[in-house]
C-alpha positions in Angstrom: 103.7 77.8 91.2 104.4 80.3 93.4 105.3 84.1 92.2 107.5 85.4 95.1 110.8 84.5 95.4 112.5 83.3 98.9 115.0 85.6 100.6 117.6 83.6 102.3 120.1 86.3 102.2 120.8 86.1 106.2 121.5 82.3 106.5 125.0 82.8 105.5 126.9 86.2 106.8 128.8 88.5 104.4 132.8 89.1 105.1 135.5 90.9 103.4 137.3 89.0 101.0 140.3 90.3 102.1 141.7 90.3 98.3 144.8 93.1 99.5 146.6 91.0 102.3 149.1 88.3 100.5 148.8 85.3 102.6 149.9 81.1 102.3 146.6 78.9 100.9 145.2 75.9 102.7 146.0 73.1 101.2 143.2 71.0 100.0 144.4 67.8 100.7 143.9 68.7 104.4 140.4 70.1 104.0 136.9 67.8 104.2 135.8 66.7 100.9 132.1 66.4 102.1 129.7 68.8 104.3 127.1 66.4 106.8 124.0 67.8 107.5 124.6 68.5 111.0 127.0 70.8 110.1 124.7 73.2 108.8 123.3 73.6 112.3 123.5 76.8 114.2 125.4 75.3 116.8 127.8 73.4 115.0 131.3 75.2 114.3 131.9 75.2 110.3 128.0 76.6 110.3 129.7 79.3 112.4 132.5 80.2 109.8 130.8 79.9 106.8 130.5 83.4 104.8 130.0 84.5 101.2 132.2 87.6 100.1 130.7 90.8 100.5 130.7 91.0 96.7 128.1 87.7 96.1 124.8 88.9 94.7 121.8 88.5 97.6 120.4 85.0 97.5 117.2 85.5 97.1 116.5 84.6 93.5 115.2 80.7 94.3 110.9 80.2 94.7 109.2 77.7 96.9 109.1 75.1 94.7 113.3 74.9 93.7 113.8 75.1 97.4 111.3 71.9 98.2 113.4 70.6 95.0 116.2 70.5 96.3 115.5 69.5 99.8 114.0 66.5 98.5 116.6 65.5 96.1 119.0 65.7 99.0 116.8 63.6 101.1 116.3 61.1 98.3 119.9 61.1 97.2 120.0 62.6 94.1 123.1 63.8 92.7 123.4 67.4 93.8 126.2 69.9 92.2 129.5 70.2 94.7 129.7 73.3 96.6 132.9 75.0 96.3 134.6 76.5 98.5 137.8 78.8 99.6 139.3 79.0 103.0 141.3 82.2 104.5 144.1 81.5 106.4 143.9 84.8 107.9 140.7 84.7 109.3 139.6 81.3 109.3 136.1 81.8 107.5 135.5 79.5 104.8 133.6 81.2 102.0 131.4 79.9 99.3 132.5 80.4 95.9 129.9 78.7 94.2 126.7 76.8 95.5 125.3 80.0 97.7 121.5 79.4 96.9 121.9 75.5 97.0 123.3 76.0 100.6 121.2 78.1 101.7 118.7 75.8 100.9 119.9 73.2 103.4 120.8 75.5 106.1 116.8 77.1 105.6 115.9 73.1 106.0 117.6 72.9 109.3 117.0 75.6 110.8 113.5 76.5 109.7 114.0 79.9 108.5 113.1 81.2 104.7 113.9 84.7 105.6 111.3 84.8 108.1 112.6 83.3 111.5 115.4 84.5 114.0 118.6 84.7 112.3 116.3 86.8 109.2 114.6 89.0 111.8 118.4 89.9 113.1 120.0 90.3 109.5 116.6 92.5 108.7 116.5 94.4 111.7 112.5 92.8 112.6 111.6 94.6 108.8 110.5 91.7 106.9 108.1 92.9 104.0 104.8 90.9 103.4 106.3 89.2 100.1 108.8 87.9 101.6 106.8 86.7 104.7 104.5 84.8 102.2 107.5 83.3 100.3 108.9 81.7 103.5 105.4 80.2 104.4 105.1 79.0 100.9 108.4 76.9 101.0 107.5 76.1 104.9 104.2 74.1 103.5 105.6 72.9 100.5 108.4 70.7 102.6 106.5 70.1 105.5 103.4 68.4 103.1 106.3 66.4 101.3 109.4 65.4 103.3 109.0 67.2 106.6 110.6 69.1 108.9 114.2 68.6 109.6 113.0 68.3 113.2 110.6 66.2 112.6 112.8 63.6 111.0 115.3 64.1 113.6 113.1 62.8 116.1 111.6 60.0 113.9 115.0 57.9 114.6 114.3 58.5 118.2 110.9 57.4 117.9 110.7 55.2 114.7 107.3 53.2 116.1 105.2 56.5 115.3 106.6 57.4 112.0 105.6 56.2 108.9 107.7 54.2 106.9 108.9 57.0 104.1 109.8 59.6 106.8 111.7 57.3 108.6 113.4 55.6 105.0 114.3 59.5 104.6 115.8 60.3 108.1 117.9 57.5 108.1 119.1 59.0 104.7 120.7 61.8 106.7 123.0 59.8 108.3 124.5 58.4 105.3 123.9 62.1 102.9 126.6 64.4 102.8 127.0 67.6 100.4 130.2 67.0 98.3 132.7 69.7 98.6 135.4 71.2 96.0 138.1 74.1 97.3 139.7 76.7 95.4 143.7 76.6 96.0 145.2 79.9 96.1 145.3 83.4 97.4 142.2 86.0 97.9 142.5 87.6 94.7 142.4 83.5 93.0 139.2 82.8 94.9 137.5 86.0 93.6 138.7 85.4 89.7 137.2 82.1 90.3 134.3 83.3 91.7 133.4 85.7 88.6 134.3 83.1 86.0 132.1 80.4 87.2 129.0 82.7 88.0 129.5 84.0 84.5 128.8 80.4 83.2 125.2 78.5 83.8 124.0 81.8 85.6 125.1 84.6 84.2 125.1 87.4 86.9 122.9 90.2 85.3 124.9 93.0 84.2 123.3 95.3 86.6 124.2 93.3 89.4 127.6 93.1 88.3 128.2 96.7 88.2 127.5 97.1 91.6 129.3 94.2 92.8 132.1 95.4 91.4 131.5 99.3 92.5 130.5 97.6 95.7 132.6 100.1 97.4 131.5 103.1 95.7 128.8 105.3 96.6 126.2 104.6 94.5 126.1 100.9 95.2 126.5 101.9 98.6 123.2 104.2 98.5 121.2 101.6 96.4 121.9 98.9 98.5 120.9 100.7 101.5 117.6 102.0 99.7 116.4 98.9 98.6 116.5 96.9 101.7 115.2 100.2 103.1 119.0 100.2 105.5 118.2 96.7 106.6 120.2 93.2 105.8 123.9 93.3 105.7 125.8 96.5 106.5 127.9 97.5 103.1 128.5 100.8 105.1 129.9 99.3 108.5 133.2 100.5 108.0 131.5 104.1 107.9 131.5 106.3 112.0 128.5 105.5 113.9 126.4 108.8 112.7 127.4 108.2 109.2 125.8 104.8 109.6 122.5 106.1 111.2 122.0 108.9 108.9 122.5 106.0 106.0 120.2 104.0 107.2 117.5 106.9 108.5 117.3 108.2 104.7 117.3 104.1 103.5 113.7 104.0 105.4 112.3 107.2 104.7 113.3 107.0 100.6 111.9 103.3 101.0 108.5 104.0 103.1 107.8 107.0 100.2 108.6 105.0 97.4 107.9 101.4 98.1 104.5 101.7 100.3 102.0 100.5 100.5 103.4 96.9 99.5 102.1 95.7 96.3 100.7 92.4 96.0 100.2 90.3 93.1 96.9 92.1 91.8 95.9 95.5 92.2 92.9 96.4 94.6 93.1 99.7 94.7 94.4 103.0 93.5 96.4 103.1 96.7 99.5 102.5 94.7 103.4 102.6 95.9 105.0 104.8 93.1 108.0 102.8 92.5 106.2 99.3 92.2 107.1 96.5 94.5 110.5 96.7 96.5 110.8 92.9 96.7 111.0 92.4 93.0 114.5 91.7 90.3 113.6 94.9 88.5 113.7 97.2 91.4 117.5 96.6 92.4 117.9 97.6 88.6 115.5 100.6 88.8 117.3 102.0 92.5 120.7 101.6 91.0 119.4 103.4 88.2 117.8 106.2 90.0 120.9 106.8 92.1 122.9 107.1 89.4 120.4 109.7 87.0 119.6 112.1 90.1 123.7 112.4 90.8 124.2 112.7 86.9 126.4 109.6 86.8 127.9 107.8 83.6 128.8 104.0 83.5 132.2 105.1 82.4 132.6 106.9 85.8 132.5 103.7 87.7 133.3 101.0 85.6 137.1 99.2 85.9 139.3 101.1 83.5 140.5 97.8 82.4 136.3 96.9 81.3 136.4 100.1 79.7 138.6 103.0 78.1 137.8 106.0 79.3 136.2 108.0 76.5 137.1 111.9 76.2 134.8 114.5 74.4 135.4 118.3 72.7 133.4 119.6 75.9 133.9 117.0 78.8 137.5 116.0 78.5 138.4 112.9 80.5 135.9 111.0 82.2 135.7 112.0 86.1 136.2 108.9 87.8 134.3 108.1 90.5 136.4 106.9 93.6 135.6 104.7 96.3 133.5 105.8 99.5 136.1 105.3 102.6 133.8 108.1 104.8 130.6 107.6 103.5 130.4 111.3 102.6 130.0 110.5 99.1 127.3 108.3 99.7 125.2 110.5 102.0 125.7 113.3 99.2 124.0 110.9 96.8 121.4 109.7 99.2 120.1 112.9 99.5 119.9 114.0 96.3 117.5 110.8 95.8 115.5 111.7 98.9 115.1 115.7 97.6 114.2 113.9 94.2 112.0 111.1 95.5 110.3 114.1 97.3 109.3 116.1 94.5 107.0 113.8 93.0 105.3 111.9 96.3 105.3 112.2 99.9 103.5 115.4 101.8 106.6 117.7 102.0 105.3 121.0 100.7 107.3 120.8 97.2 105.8 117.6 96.6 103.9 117.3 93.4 101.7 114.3 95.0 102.0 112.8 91.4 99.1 109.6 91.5 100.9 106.2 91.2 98.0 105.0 88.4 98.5 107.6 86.3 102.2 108.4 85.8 103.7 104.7 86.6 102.0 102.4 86.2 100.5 100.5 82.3 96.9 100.0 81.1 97.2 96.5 82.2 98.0 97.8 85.9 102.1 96.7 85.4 104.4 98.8 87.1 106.4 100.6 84.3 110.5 101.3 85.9 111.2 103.6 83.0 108.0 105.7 83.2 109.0 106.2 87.1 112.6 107.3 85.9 111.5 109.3 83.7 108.5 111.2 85.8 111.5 112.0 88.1 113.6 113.6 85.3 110.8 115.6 83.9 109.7 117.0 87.3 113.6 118.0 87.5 113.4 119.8 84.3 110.2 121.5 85.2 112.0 122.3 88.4 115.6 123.5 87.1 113.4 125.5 84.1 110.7 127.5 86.8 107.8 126.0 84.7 106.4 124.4 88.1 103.8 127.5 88.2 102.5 126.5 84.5 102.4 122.7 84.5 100.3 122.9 87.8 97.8 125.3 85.7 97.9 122.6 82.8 98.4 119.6 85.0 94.6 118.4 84.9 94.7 118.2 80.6 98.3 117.0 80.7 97.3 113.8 83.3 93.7 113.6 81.5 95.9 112.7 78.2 98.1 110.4 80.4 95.1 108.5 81.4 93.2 108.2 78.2 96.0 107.3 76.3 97.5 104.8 78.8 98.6 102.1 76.4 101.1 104.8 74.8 103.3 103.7 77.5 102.9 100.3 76.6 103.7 100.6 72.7 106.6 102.5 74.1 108.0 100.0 76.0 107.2 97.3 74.3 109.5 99.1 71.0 112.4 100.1 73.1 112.4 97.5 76.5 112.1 98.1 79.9 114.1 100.5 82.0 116.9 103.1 80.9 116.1 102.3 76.9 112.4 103.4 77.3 113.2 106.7 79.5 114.0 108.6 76.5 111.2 108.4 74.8 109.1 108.5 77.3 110.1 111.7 78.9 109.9 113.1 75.1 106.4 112.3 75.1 105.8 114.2 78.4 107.9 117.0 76.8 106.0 117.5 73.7 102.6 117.0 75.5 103.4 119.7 78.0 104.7 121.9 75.2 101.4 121.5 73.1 99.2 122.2 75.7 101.5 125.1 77.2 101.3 127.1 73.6 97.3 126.3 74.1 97.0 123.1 71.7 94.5 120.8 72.1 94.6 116.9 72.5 94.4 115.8 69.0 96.8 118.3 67.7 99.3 116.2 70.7 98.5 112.8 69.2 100.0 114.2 65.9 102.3 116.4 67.5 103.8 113.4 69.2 103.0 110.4 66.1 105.9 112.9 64.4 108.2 112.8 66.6 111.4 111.2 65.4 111.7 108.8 68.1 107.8 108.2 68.5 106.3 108.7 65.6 105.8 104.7 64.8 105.5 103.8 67.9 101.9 105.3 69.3 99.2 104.4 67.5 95.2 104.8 68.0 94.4 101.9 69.6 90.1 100.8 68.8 88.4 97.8 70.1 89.5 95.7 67.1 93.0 96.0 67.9 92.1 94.2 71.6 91.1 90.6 71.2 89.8 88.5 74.8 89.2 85.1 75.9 85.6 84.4 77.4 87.0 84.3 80.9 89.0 87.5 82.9 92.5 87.6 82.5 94.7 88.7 85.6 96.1 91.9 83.6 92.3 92.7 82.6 91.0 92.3 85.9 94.2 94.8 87.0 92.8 97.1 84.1 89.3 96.7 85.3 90.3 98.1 89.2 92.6 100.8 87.6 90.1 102.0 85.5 87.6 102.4 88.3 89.8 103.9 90.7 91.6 106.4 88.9 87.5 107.3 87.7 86.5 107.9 91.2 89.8 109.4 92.1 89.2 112.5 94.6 90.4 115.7 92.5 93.0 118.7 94.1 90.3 122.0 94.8 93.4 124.0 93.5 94.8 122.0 90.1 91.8 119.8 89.8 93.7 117.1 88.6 93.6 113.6 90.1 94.9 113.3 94.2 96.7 110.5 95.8 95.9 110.6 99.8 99.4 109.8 100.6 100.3 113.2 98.8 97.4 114.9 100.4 97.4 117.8 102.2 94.3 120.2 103.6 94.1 123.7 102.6 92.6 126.5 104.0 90.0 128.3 101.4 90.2 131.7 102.6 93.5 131.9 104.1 93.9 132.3 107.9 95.8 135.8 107.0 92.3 136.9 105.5 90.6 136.1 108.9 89.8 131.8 107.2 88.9 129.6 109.6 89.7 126.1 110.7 86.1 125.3 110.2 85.4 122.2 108.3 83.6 124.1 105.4 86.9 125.8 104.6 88.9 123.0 104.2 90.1 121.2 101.0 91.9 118.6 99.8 94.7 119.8 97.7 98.3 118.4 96.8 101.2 119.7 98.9 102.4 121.9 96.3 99.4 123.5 95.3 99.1 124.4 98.7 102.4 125.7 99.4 104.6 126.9 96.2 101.7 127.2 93.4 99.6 128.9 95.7 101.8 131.4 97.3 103.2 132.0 94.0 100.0 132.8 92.2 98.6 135.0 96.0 102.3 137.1 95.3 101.4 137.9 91.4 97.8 138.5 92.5 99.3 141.1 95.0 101.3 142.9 93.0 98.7 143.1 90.1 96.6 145.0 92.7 
């Protein structure tokens, strides 16, 4: 089975759901009770009014084989669930309440595209990402080895002397097939209650996802949405001015490009690793929001409906600030920086970059991206930041990463005690605390394994791991052969000439041994390979105290 799920996000356009005008419902009665198959085409005119609400979650959580599913099941007959539906007097656009993904399905049928042809190349702006290219040719050859195309059974009835029996039994199907249709009666605000309580049923929207649909016009679902379709796919901003929209969408890329590239396939071949893990994945729309919201020091309450929620008031903070809706996109540009500046600080080749190496701060033994170890790297580098302690973790940064890497699988037991994302970032970023603390008062690595197994929140959750611990089957397992290539990368990993700890070449900058102010040259024998940081802050900083000591 394929891994990668299809993105057919752009079949069907996003709209307002207009829930503040007050406006007389269609009534039912007068409305089709079925959907034909040729209305699904791009030329035909209920294709062309179709939307979802600009609230409904991206449709891209189906794989190849579901899609084939269904298409077949369609073609064959099979009872398929009604699509509901609500139409807007007001507009005219008929949304889809319920049944998104199963549409989609059919419209992807007709008009060949699995978020990969024209109407996806528009809604992406031409930036399709590799997983999503493979996902679409994976569904692509799954329908065309078992029904066909709709094309191709479109012209079998033309030509039913060169078709073979079961493609023709199965284009004549389509002309007796037609998607059953329910509609909501009611107002705007009735459609969306009905909306929420029937996606809360069979499949539960994850909670995440519900947050920001429902802070969809705040700015921190506005800047995650933007970053993790890197500014592409449907505009949440559009209402913004022109340069607030191209500002949005510039720092979407570049916080994109410098956390989600290279793209990350299935298994790992190198240690050329993005540092957020792959972009086309469920758990990086939770880990964006996520980041967002930690680098802008925001708190569920501040977002959440009042009604979900009380606000909760403390001796020191008073009432919880309330975040308000974005109607500028000032708010959300504020935010969006803050993540870039962040994002920055621990990749990229901006001189305060740290250059931190993907294999060593983010991702597990077993080569799995960790979310909450990249969460809470970006915290700790704050606090080194906010404290001035850059200067001294760059002079104990080699022991501090040799312990990471040795004792890789304490991430592991971490998670695997607490869960992924927010839950394990506390205890994580304790660890790198206490390590950095033990090795900053001169402490060497066993006195950090004990320092760190009595910690409150740690101490019976890292353990010595020995061989007897690790059992294996007699063939390679895909998480050992991930180990394997980690293992061997991050051991022949170039080293900073500065730090000497281990150097990422998309965080790599070259240095100048003897300074061009002391007469250094641009000859190749005074060059080095040093992170951006070293090279800029740590070394300036350390050429000043040298200075003055003179």
């Amino acid at each position: 089975m394929a891994t990668h799920m299809v993105n057919l996000d752009a079949l069907i356009p996003r709209e307002d759901f207009e829930t503040v005008t007050s406006e007389p419902s269609t009534q039912p009665s007068i409305l089709s009770a079925t959907l034909k198959i040729t209305d699904l085409e791009k030329e035909s005119f209920i294709y062309n009014v179709l939307r979802k609400p600009d609230f409904q979650r991206e449709t891209a959580n189906w794989n190849p084989d579901k899609i084939a599913a269904l298409v077949s099941s369609f073609l064959d007959g099979d009872l398929i669930p009604s699509i509901i539906l609500w139409r807007s007097n007001i507009s005219g656009d008929i949304f889809v309440i319920d049944g998104a993904h199963r549409l989609s399905a059919l419209i992807a049928w007709v008009q060949d595209d699995y978020g990969d042809s024209h109407t996806s190349m528009r809604f992406f702006d031409s930036v399709i990402p590799s997983e999503q290219r493979k996902a679409a040719e994976a569904t692509r050859k799954l329908i065309h080895g078992s029904v066909g195309s709709y094309t191709d059974l479109k012209l079998a009835l033309m030509n039913p002397d060169t078709t073979s029996k079961e493609r023709l039994q199965l284009a004549r199907n389509l002309s007796a097939t037609a998607i059953h249709l329910q509609w909501v009666n009611g107002e705007a605000e009735k459609a969306e209650s009905s909306f929420f309580r029937i996606n809360q049923q069979a499949t539960p929207i994850d909670s995440t996802e519900l947050d920001m649909i429902k802070a969809r016009r705040k700015p921190n679902a506005l800047a995650a949405r933007a970053f993790i379709r890197a500014g592409t796919g449907h505009k949440y901003w559009s209402s913004f001015d022109e340069t607030v929209r191209s500002e949005i969408q510039s720092i979407a890329k570049s916080v994109y490009d410098l956390i989600f590239k290279p793209n990350l396939d299935l298994s790992i071949r190198s240690s050329d690793l993005p540092i957020a893990g792959r972009g086309y994945s469920a758990d990086s729309v939770k880990m964006v929001f996520e980041l967002v919201n930690f680098v802008n020091d925001l708190q569920p309450d501040m977002w959440r409906d009042e009604n979900q929620k009380r606000r909760r008031k403390s001796a020191t903070q008073g009432e919880v600030r309330r975040l308000a809706d974005d109607e500028d996109g000032t708010k959300t540009l504020e935010f969006m920086r803050a993540v870039r500046k962040a994002a920055g600080k621990i990749a990229g080749n901006e001189p305060a970059s740290l250059g931190l190496h993907p294999a060593v701060y983010f991702y597990s033994a077993t080569g799995r991206f960790q979310p909450a170890a990249f969460l809470a790297a970006v915290s700790f580098v704050q606090e080194l930041v906010g404290k001035r302690r850059l200067i001294r973790f760059t002079e104990k940064r080699a022991e501090f990463e040799e312990f990471l890497v040795k004792y890789k699988y304490f991430l592991n037991q971490i998670v695997r005690h607490y869960g992924s994302m927010q839950r394990s970032v506390t205890p994580i970023l304790e660890m790198y605390r206490t390590l950095f603390d033990v090795l900053s008062s001169g402490g060497t690595e066993e006195q950090a394994v004990l320092k760190l197994q009595d910690h409150p929140l740690l101490r019976s959750h890292v353990k010595i791991a020995t061989e007897e611990d690790r059992t294996h089957g007699r063939n390679f397992s895909a998480e050992t052969k991930n180990s394997i290539i980690l293992k061997s990368a991050l051991d022949n990993s170039p080293k900073c000439e500065i730090c000497h700890s281990r150097l990422h070449f998309r965080s790599a900058t070259i240095d100048h041994k003897i300074r061009k102010e002391d007469g250094g040259t641009g000859a190749p024998s005074n060059g080095q390979l040093t992170h951006p940081y070293c090279n800029s802050g740590y070394k300036e900083s350390r050429q000043a105290l040298q200075s003055q000591s003179d």
